[in-house]
N, C-alpha and C positions, 0 to 999 in steps of 0.2 A: 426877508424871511430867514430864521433861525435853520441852519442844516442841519440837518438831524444823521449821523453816521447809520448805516444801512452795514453790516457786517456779520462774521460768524456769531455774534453776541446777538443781533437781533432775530436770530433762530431761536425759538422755543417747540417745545416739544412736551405737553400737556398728558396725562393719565388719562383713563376712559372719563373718571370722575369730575375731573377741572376741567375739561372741555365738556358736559355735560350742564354743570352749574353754570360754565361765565355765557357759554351761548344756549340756554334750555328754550331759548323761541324754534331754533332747530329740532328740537324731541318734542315737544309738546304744544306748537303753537303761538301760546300764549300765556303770564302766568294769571293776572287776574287775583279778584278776593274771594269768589266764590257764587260773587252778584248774577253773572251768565252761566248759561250754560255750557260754556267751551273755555271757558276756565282753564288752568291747570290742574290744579287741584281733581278733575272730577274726566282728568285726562291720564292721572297718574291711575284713579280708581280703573278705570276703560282697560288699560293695559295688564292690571293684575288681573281681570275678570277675563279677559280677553283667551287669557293662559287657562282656566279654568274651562271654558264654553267649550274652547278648541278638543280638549278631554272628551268632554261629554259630545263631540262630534264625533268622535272617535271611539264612540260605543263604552267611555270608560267613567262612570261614577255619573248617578242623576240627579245630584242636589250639590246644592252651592250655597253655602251661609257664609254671607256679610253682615256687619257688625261696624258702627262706628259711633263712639260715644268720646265724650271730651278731645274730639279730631283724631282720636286714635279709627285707624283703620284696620280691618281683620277680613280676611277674606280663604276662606276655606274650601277647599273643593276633595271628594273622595274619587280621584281619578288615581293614574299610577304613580303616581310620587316621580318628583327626580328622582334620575339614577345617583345614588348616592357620594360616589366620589366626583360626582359636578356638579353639585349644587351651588360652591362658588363662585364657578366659572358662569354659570347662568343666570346669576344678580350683577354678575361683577366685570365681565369679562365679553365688551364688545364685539359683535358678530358672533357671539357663540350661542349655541343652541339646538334644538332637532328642528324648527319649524324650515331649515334647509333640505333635510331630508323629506320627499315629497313623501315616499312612504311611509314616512310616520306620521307625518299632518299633510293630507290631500289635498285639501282646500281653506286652509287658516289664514287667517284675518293679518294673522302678527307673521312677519319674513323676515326682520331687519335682523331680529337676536336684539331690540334696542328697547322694546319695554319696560321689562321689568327692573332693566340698568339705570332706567331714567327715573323711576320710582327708588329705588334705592337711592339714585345718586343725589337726588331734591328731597328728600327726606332727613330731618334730624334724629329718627331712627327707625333704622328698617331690621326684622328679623326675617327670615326663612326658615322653613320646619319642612322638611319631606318624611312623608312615608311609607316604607315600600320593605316589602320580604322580611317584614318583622322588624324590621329596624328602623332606626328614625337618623335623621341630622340636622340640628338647628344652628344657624349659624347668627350672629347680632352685629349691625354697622350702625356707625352714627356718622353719620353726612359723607357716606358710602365708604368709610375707613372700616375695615373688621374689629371689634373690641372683646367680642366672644368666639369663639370657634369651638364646636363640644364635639367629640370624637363623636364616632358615630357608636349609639347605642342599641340594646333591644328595647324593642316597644310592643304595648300590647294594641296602639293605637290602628286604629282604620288607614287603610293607604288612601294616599295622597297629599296635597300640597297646603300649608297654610302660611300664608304672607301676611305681616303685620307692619304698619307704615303711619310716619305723622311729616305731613308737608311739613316744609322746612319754612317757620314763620319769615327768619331773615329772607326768604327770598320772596314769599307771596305773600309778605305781611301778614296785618289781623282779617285773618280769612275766615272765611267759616260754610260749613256745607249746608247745602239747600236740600232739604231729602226729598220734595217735590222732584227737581231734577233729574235726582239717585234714581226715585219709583220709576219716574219716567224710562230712565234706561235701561232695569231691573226689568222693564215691563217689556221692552223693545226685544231685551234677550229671548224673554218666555216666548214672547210672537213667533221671534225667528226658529225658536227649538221647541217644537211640541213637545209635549211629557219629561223639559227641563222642571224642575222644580228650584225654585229661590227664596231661601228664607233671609229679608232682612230687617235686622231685631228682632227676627222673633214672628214680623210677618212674611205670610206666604205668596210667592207668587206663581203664577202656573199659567199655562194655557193651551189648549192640545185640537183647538182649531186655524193655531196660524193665526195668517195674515187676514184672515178673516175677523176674527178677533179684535186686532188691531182697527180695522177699520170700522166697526160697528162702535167699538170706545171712542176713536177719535170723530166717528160726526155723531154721537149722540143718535142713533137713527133715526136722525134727522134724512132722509135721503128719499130719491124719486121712485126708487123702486129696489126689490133684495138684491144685495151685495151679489156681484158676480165673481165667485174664487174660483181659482183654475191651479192647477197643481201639476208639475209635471220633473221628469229630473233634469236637476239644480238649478230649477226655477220655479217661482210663486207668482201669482198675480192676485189683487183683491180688487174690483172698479165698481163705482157707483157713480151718480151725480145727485148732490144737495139741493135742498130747498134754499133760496134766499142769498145763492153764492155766484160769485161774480168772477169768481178766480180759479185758476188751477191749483189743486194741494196733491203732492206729494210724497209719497216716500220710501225711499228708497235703500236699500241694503247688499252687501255684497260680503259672504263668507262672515255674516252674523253681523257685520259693520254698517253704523247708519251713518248714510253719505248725504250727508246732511245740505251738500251743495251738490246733487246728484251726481254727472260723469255721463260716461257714455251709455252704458244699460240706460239710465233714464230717456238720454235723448233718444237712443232706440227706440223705448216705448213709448212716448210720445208720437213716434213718426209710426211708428208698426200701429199703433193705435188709429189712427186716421185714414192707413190704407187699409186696411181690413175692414171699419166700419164702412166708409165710401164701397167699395167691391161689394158687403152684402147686400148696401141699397143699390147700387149703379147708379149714384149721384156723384160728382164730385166737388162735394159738399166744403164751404171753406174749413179750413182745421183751428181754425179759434172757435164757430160755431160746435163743433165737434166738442170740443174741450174745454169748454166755457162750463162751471159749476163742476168739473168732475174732480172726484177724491179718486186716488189709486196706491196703492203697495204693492211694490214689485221686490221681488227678491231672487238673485243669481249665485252661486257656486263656482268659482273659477279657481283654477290651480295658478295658484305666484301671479294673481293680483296686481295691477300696477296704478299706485295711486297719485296724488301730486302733490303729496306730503307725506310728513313723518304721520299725523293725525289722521290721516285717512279719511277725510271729507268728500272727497272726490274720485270718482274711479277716473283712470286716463286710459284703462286698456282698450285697445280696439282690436284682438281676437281672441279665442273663445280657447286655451290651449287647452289638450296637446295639439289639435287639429285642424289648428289653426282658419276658425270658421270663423267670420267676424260678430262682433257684439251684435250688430243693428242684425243681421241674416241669423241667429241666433233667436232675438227675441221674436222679430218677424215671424219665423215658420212656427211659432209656439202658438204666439194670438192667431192665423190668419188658419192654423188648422181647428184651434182647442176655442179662440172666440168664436168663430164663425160656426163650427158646431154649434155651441151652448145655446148662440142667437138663432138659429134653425129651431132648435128644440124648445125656448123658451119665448113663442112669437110673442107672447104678453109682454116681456123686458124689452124684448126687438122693436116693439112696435111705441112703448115710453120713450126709449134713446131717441127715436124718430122725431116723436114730438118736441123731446127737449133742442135737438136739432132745428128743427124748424120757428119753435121758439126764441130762440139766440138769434137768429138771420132776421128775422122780423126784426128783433131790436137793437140788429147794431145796425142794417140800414135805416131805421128810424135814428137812431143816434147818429150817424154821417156828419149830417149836416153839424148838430149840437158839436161834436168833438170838433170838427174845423175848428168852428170859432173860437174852441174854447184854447187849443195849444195857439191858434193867430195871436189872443189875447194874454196869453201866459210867455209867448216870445216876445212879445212888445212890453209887459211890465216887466221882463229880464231887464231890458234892457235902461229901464230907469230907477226899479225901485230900488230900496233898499231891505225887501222883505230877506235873503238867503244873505248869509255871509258866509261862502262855502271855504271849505278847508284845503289842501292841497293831496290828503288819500284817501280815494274810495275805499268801501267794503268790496265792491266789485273788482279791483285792479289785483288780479292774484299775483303780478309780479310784485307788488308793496310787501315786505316784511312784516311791516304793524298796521296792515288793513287792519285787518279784528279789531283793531283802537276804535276805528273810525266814528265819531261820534255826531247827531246833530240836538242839540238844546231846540226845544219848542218853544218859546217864550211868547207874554203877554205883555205887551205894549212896548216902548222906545226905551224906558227905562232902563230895565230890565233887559234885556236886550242887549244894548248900549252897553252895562256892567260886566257881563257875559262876554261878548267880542272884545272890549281891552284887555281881558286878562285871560283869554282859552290858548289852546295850544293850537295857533293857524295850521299846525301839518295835519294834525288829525278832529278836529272839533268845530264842525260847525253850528250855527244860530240861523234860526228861523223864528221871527217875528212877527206875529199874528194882531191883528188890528181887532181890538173887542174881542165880545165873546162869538165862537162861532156858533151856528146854527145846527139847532138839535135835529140831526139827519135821520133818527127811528123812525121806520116806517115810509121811507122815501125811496125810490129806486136812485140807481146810481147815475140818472140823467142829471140827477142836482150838483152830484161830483162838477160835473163839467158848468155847469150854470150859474155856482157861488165859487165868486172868484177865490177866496179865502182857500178851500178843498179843493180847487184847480191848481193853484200855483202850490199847495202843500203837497201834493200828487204831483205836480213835476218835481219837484225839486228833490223829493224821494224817488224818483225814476220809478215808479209801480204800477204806469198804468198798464203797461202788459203784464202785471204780476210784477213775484219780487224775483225771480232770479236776478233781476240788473240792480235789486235793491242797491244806493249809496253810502250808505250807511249803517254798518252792524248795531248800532245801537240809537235808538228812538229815545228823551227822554225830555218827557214833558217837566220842564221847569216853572210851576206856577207858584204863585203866594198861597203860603199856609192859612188863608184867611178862607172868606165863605164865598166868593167870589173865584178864588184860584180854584178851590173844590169846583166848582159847577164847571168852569173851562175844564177841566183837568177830565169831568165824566164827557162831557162836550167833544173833546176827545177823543177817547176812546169808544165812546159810542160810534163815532167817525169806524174807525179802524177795525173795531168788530162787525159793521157792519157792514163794511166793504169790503174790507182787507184782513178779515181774522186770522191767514196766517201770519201776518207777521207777530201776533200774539201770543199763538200755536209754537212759533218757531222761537220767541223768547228773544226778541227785538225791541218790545216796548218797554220802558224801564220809566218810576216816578221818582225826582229829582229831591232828596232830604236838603233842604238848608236850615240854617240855626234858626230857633225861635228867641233864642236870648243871648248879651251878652256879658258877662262879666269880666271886669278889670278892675286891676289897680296900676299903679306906676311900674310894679315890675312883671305882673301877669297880664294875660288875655284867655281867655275859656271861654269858648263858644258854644252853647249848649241848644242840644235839640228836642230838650221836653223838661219839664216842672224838677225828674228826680236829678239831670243831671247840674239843675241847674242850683237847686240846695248842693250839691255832690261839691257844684265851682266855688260856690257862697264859702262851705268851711276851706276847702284848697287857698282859698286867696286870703283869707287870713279879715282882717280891719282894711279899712278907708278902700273901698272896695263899691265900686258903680254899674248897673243893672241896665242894659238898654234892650228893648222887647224891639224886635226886629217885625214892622207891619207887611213889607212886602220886599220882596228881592230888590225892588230900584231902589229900597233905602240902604243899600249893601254896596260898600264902594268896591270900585273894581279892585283896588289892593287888598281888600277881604275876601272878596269871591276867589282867589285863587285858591284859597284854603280848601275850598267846598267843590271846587270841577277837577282839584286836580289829583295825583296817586291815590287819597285816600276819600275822593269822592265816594260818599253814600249816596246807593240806587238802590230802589224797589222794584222787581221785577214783577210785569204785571203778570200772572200766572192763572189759566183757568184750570178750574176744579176740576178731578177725576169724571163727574158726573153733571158738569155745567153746562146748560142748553145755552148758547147764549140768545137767542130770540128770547126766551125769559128772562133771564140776565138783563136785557136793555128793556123790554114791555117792564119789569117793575122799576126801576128806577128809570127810566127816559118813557117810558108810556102814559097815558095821560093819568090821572091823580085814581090811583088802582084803590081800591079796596085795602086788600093786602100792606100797601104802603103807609094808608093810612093808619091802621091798626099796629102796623113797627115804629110811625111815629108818636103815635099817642102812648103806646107801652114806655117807648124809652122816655119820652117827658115826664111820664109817674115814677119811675128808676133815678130819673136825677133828682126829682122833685122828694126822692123818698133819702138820696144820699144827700143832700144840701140840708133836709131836717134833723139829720143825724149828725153833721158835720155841727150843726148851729145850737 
């Protein structure tokens, strides 16, 4: 082995900005294209709004206009402006900031001073504009270098803060933003800040009952009985239980931050949830039956926050400062005074939870027996099949740096498969091979989970039968053939996961797999193209003597090709449900039996082609 001298020369000593850029998994996560939710890109966004919401927690400016068009981002807020002679020290200049001073920000989100640095710093150009006591100061960096600096002027502008920023392609490549996502978050902030208003592009966002709010959008009131909201200081609760749900959902927030892989508040309420219901029956009722179909939004207030990242996914504090009262005896005395009232007063709701209670206990002792067999039979196909080719990093293993990578391919048959596992990246991408098509699950209870081997061993090898918090894998993504056969597995699918498992849909885990539908070459090119325009686009690109090969299914794709398509610049579809999507309807029209409705969308679009094929001819 080659020695390598270790001496004063191998000391370096890095800017805010060059340590920012060469290690940005540290500020941000992850950097991603734009395809997830947790991206960078939409973590650099998080951090400027972050600075903004903190304002308006602080009683200062009620509306926030965001703006992002050709990746240019714009983010406005009329709170008090930085102080003017630091506004560079506060894009620029590590650990700097007030969110140190507890009296000036209480209880904010953002503590490091490292936000808004790392949006500068991963940007190929970032401006800032304050304004405050009549005057303004803009200042302009490109890949966090100053190029502008404009003394400070009079302004006649409104005070506060306006950040302008464009990720930095060279380092998250051809990214691009999902404003489904954006809404998403846009819409988390209004939850957390009644009487916030948010305009982005131009549309409004608002909401001035909370987490109640929130929770009426996210199950569609679809639910067993009216939303129970509780309100109290520097905590929120929203609880209900769903029709048709088989899992626990989720969500949870701290100092306006959604902790997207809960922390302790959540485990608190979890546990404070089961002792207070059990106490006001005098049963003590198991806590999976308790918890089994319930939706909840909880939301806490804590001064200096302690999270276990830069990103803030997780709360790790375990007491409740200044007062040092713990998180779990915190949430505790809130439900076991503020629920157990409401369920006094409300015996009609007290008396549904009861039954949904007794419900769940009926059928997971009926299930008993079924689940046995079914993990006996999914530890014994471990051990011979070749269904999982699992990877070496969980999503779950928080000590991994590039869990968030963590991938598993859903494929259709050996082929396929086969081409997939010679050419993935063993530390983070696994394959799971599915035999045929599986079996259309609408309208079946979750006994069939455990009784079709197929959704038995696809449910262990995602670790979800207790839910996903042990999820293994950040990212789901069905790889099927672009033919009419991969479509039907592909809805086959998903119907699986909505209807068992719709948060991992909810949470932005299930993703569909582009590969090329065509190829073009000649002796000195290759262009892979994945639809009719780009594939005239390859046709004039590659000039004469130039050969076409239509790619029928993934096994015809050799594994020295497939590296192209799984790896940095893999194309994913995330599957994304609608603001206003039931999914019981969602799967009854397409997986229900031959609807009406259905019928009349296929015979529409067969006169629509049959009217463009006359036109064409």
């Amino acid at each position: 082995m080659d020695k390598v001298n270790y001496n004063e020369d191998s000391i370096r000593s890095l800017d805010w900005k060059e340590h920012i850029r060469l290690r940005p998994g540290m500020y941000i996560g992850k950097m991603g294209n734009g395809s997830s939710p947790d991206d960078g890109i939409y973590i650099l966004l998080k951090e400027v709004i972050d600075n903004s919401i903190d304002e308006f927690v602080m009683g200062n400016g009620k509306t926030i206009e965001v703006n992002i068009k050709n990746k240019k981002v714009t983010v406005r807020d009329f709170g008090r402006g930085i102080p003017l002679g630091k506004v560079i020290d506060c894009v620029s200049k590590i650990n700097t900031g007030a969110k140190y001073d507890s009296k000036v920000f209480k209880k904010s989100v953002g503590l490091n001073g490292v936000g808004t640095k790392a949006a500068n710093a991963l940007s190929s150009y970032f401006k800032i504009s304050s304004f405050r006591d009549g005057k303004s100061k803009v200042v302009e960096f490109e890949n966090g270098n100053i190029f502008n600096d404009q003394p400070i002027q009079i302004s006649k502008s409104r005070k506060g803060t306006k950040v302008t920023f464009i990720p930095d392609k060279n380092l998250f490549g051809e990214y691009s933003f999902s404003f489904d996502y954006i809404e998403n978050m846009l819409w988390n902030y209004c939850y957390l800040n009644p009487g916030l208003t948010i305009l982005f592009n131009g549309v409004k966002f608002f909401s001035d009952r909370g987490l109640l709010d929130l929770l009426e959008k996210n199950t569609n009131n679809d639910v067993l009985y009216p939303i129970i909201h509780l309100v109290g200081n520097d905590i929120e609760v929203a609880i209900t239980h769903c029709k048709n749900q088989y899992n626990e959902q989720y969500y949870s927030f701290v100092n306006g931050q959604h902790t997207v892989q809960g922390g302790t508040h959540q485990g608190a309420f979890r546990q404070a949830l089961v002792k207070t219901i059990r106490e006001f029956f005098g049963k003590n009722y198991d806590a999976v039956d308790i918890r089994q179909a319930i939706n909840a939004a909880i939301s806490i207030k804590v001064i200096e926050p302690v999270f276990e990242s830069q990103t803030k996914t997780k709360l790790g504090s375990t007491e409740i400062e200044p007062n040092g009262m713990t998180v779990l005896t915190f949430v505790q005395d809130f439900l076991k005074r503020n629920l157990d009232n409401y369920l006094h007063k409300h015996t009609d709701i007290a008396e549904s939870i009861h039954k949904i209670i007794l419900q769940s206990e009926h059928e997971r002792k009926a299930m008993a027996g079924v689940k046995k067999l079914a993990r006996e039979r999914a530890k014994k196909a471990s051990l011979h099949n070749k269904k999982l080719r699992d990877c070496r990093v969980h999503y779950n293993d928080v000590n991994k740096k590039n869990r968030f990578d963590s991938t598993i391919f859903i494929t259709e048959g050996d082929s396929a498969s086969g081409s997939i596992t010679k050419t993935r990246d063993i530390n983070t991408q696994a394959v799971f091979s599915l035999r045929g098509k599986p079996l259309n699950c609408f309208g079946l209870t979750k006994k069939v989970v455990y009784e079709n081997e197929e959704f038995n061993l696809l449910q262990s090898a995602l670790n979800i039968e207790q839910g996903i918090d042990d999820l293994r894998y950040n990212k789901i993504v069905l790889a099927t053939d672009a033919d009419v056969d991969g479509m039907h597995i592909r809805l086959l699918l998903l119907t699986f996961f909505l209807q068992f498992f719709p948060e991992l849909v909810k949470e932005g885990h299930i993703y569909i797999l582009e590969t090329p539908l065509f190829r073009v070459r000649n002796k000195k090119e290759t262009v892979y193209c994945y639809n009719e325009n780009e594939k005239n686009d390859a046709i004039l690109k590659v000039g004469k003597s130039f050969e076409i090969t239509r790619f029928k299914g993934l096994g015809e794709i050799s594994p020295n090709e497939f590296k192209h398509f799984i790896g940095s610049n893999m194309r994913l579809d995330p599957v994304i449900l609608g603001k206003q999507t039931k999914i019981e309807d969602v799967l009854r029209y397409y997986m229900g039996k031959n609807t009406k409705e259905r019928q009349e969308f296929i015979i529409d679009n067969l006169r629509n082609e049959e009217v463009i094929l006359h036109e064409k001819n």
